[in-house]
C-alpha positions in Angstrom: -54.9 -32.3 -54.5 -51.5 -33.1 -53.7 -50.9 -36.3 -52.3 -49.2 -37.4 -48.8 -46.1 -39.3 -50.9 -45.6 -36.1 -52.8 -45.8 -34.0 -49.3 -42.9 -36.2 -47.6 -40.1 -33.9 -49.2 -41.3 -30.6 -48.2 -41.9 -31.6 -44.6 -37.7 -31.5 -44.6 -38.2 -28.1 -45.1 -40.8 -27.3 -42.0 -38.9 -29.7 -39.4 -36.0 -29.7 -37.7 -33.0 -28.9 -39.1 -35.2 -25.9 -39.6 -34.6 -23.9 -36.3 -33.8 -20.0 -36.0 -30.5 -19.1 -34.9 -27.9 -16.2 -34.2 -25.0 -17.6 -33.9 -23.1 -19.5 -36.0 -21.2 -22.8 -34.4 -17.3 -22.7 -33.6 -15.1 -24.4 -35.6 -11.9 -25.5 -33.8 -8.7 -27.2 -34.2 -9.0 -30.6 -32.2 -5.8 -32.0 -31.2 -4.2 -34.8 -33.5 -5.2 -38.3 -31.5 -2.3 -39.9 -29.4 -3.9 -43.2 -30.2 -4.2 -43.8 -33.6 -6.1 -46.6 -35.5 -5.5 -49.6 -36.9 -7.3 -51.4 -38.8 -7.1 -53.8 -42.0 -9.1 -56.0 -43.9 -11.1 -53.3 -46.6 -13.4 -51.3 -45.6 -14.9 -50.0 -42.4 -18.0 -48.5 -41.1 -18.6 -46.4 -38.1 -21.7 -44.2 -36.5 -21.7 -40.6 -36.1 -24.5 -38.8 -34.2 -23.4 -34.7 -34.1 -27.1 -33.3 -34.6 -28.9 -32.7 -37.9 -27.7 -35.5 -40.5 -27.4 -33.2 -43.1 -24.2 -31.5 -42.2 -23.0 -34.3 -40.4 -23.0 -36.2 -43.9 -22.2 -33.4 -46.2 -18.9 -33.1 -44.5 -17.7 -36.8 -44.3 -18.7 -36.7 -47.8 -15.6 -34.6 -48.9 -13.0 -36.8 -46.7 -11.5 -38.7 -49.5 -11.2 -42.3 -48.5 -14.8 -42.2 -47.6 -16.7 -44.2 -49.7 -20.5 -43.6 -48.4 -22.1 -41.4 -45.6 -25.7 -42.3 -45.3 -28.1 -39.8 -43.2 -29.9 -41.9 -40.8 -31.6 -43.1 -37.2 -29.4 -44.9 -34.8 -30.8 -46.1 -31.5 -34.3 -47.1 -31.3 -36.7 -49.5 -33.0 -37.8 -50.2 -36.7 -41.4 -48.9 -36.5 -40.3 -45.5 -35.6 -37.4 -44.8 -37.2 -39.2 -42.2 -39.5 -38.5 -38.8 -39.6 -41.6 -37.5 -38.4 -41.6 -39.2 -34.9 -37.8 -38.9 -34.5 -37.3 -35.2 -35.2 -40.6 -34.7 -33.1 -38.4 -36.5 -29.6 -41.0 -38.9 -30.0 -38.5 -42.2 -29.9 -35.1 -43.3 -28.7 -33.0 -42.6 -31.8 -30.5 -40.0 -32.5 -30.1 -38.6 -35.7 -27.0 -40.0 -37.3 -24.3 -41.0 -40.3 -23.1 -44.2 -41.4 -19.4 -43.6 -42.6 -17.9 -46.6 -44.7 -14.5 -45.5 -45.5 -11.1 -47.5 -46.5 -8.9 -47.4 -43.8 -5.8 -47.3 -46.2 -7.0 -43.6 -47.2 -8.7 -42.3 -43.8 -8.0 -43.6 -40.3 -11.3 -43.8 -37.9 -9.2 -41.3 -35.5 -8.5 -39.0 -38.9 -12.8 -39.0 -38.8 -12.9 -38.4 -35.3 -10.6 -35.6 -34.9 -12.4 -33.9 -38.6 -15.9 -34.5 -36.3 -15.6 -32.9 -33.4 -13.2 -29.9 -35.2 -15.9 -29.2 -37.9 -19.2 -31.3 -37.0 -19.8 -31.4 -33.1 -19.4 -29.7 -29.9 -19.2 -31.9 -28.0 -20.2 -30.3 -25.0 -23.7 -29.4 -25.7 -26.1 -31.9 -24.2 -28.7 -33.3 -25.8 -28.3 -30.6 -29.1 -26.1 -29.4 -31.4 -26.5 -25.4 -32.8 -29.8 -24.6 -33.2 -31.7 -28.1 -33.2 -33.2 -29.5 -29.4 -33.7 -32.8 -28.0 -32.6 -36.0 -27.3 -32.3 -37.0 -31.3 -30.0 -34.3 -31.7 -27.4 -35.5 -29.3 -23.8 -35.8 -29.9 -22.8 -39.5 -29.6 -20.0 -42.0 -31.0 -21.3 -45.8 -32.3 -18.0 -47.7 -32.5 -18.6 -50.8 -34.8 -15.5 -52.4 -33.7 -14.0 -53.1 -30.6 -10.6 -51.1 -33.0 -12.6 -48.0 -32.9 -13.9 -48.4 -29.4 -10.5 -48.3 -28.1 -9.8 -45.2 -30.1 -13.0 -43.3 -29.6 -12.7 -44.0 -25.4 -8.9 -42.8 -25.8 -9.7 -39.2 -28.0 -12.8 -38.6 -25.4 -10.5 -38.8 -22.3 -7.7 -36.8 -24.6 -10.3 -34.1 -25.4 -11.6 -33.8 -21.6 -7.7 -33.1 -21.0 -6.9 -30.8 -23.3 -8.6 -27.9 -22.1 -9.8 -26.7 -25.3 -13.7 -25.9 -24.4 -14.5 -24.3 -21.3 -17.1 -26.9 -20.2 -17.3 -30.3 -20.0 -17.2 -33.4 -22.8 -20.8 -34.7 -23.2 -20.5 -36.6 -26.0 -20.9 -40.4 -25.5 -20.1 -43.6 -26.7 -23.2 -45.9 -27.5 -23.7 -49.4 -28.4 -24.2 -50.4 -31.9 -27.7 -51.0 -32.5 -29.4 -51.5 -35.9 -28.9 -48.3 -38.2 -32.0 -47.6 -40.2 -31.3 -45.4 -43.3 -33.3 -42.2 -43.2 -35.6 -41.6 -46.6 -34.5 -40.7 -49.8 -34.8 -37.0 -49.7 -32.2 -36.9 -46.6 -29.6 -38.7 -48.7 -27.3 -36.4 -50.2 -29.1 -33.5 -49.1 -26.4 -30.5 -49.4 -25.4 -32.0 -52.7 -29.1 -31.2 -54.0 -29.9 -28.3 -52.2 -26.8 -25.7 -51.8 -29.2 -23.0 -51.4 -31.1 -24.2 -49.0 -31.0 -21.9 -46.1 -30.3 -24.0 -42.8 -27.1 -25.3 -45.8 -26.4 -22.3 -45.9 -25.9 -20.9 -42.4 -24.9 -24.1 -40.6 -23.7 -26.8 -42.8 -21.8 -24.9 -45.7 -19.7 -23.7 -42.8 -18.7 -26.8 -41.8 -17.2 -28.0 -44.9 -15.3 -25.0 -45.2 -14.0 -25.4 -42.2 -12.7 -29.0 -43.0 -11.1 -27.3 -46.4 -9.1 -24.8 -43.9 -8.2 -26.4 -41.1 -7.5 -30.2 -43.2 -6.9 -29.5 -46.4 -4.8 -33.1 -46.7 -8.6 -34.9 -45.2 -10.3 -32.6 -47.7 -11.4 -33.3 -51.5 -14.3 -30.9 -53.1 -16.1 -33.7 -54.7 -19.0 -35.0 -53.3 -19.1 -38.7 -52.6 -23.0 -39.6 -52.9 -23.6 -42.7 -51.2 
């Protein structure tokens, strides 16, 4: 008999981050941010929710400057923050990233412009490509009151620039406690290249960051 422990990593194969598709997400050039960052004093963190945290993750983790992207839940309480109950809808977390990165390297609005060129539309409500629901919404978790600044000023910039034909859903949220997701999340395009929702949705997404950033592009991956 196999036991539950043992189980835990194939469930990431028969949840989320699992769902069909047949068509592949865009990739666009966001406009560079009028206001830029600045910030000083080593290194930063900031929050990224942009649907599953594998892609969202395996992207930052070719910025160079970025020192750690860990897959994780952002937005609810401790005694759910578990990937069965979040992927289900079952609580108030979104899937998400925490990015440290050294701001002498990567600015925070170098990492938003790369997310919403390569990692999220952010105009789809409440999901991102093929994944549904609340935990897969598209959401910015300033840790600063730098980046909030930034992140308000891109979002009104992007609403202006006319470059979807729907409206800016994305949101800013309050910081709330990040909960690192389990170990078999962390790193996960790094392990599994083949894996076929890698393959069709994420791998993309770094390639996109290769074309359209080369300069914000390194093909090392950072494991955090």
């Amino acid at each position: 008999m196999i036991r539950a422990a043992a189980l835990l990593p194939l469930l990431a194969f028969a949840a989320a981050c699992q769902q069909p598709a047949t068509a592949a997400e865009r990739i666009v050039r966001a406009p560079a941010p009028t206001v830029r960052s600045n910030e000083a004093g080593g290194l930063k963190t900031a929050i990224f929710a942009g649907g599953c945290f594998w892609g969202v993750e395996g992207v930052f983790s070719h910025v160079p400057g970025v020192t750690s992207a860990v897959s994780g839940y952002h937005g609810g309480l401790k005694g759910n923050a578990n990937y069965e109950r979040v992927s289900a809808g079952h609580t108030l977390h979104a899937e998400a990233v925490r990015v440290t990165y050294d701001p002498a390297k990567v600015r925070y609005d170098q990492l938003l412009r790369i997310f919403f060129s390569v990692v999220a539309d952010p105009t789809q409500l409440n999901y991102q490509g093929p994944d549904r629901g609340k935990q897969y919404r598209s959401a910015l978790v300033p840790t600063s009151a730098e980046q909030r600044k930034v992140a308000s000023a891109y979002l009104a910039q992007l609403s202006k620039s006319g470059l979807w034909d729907t409206p800016i859903v994305t949101r800013i949220e309050k910081y709330k406690r990040f909960y690192s997701a389990e170990r078999y999340h962390q790193d996960f395009m790094e392990k599994n290249p083949r894996h076929p929702y890698i393959l069709r949705w994420d791998a993309p997404k770094v390639a996109g960051l290769k074309k359209l950033f080369p300069g914000l592009y390194k093909a090392g991956f950072t494991p955090n």
